[in-house]
C-alpha positions in Angstrom: 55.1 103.6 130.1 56.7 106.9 129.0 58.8 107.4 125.8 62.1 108.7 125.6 63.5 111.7 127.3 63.8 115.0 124.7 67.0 116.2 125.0 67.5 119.9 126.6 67.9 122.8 124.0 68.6 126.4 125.7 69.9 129.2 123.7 71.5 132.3 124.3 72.5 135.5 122.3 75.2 137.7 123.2 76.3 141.4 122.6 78.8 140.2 120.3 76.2 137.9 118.0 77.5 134.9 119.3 74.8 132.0 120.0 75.4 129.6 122.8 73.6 126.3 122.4 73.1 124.4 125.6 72.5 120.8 124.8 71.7 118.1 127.4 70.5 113.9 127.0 71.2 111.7 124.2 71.1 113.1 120.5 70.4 109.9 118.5 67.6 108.7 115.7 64.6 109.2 118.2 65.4 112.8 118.8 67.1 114.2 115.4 64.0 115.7 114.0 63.6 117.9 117.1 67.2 118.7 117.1 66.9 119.8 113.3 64.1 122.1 113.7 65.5 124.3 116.9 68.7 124.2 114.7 66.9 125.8 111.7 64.8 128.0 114.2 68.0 129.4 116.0 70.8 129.9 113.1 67.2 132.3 111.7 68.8 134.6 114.4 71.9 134.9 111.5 74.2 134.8 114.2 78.3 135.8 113.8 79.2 132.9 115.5 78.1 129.7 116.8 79.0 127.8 119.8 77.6 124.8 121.1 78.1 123.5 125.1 77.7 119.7 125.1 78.9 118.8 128.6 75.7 117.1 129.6 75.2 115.4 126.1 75.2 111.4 127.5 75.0 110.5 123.1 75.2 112.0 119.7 74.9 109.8 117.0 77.1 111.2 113.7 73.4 112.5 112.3 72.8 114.6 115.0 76.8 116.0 115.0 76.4 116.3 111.3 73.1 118.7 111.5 75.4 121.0 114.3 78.3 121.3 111.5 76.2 121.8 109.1 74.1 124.7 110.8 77.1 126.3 111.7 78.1 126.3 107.5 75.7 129.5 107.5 78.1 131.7 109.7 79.7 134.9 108.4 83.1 134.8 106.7 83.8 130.9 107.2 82.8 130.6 111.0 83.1 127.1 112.1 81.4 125.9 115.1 82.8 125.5 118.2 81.9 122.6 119.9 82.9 122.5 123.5 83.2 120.2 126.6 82.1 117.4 124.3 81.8 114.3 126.5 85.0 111.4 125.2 82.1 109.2 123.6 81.0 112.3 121.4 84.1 113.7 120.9 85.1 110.2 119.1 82.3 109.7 117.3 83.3 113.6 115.8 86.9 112.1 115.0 85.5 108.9 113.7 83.6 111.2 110.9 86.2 113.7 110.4 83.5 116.0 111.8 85.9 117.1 114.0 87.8 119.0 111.3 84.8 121.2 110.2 84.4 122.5 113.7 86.4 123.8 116.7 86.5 121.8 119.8 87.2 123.1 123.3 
């Protein structure tokens, strides 16, 4: 029987030093580790700012949201996160936390 799916992770770098994160499957307990370390690996890049496409994110427990805020806490000049096209289920789990108000969400 296979185990769980491992959630999509593709990054980009722009002219402008933006990152773009393009997250897909459920972010939850099983898959926070592995979230945490291509966090840790990408924000090495020292990027100006951070964005973070969540469109095909099914999940995210508040763990997993909290590790995005937090990585985007080492942007320049008090850059906040964007968070966009975050599914209603994620987007409410962000409000729930008041994660929502350390990040920008399109």
């Amino acid at each position: 029987m296979p185990g769980p799916r491992r959630p999509g992770f593709e990054t980009r770098l722009d002219s402008t030093g933006t990152i773009v994160i393009v997250l897909s499957g459920d972010l939850d307990i099983v898959s926070r580790s592995w979230l945490a370390r291509h966090l840790a690996e990408t924000m090495k890049q020292e990027p100006r700012r951070l964005v973070v496409e969540m469109a095909e994110v099914g999940f995210a427990d508040s763990a997993a949201l909290r590790l995005i805020v937090r990585a985007g806490q080492v942007l320049p000049d008090g850059g906040r996160p964007v968070i966009r096209h975050p599914r209603p289920v994620v987007r409410r789990v962000l409000q729930i936390t008041g994660l929502d108000t350390l990040c920008d969400l399109t």
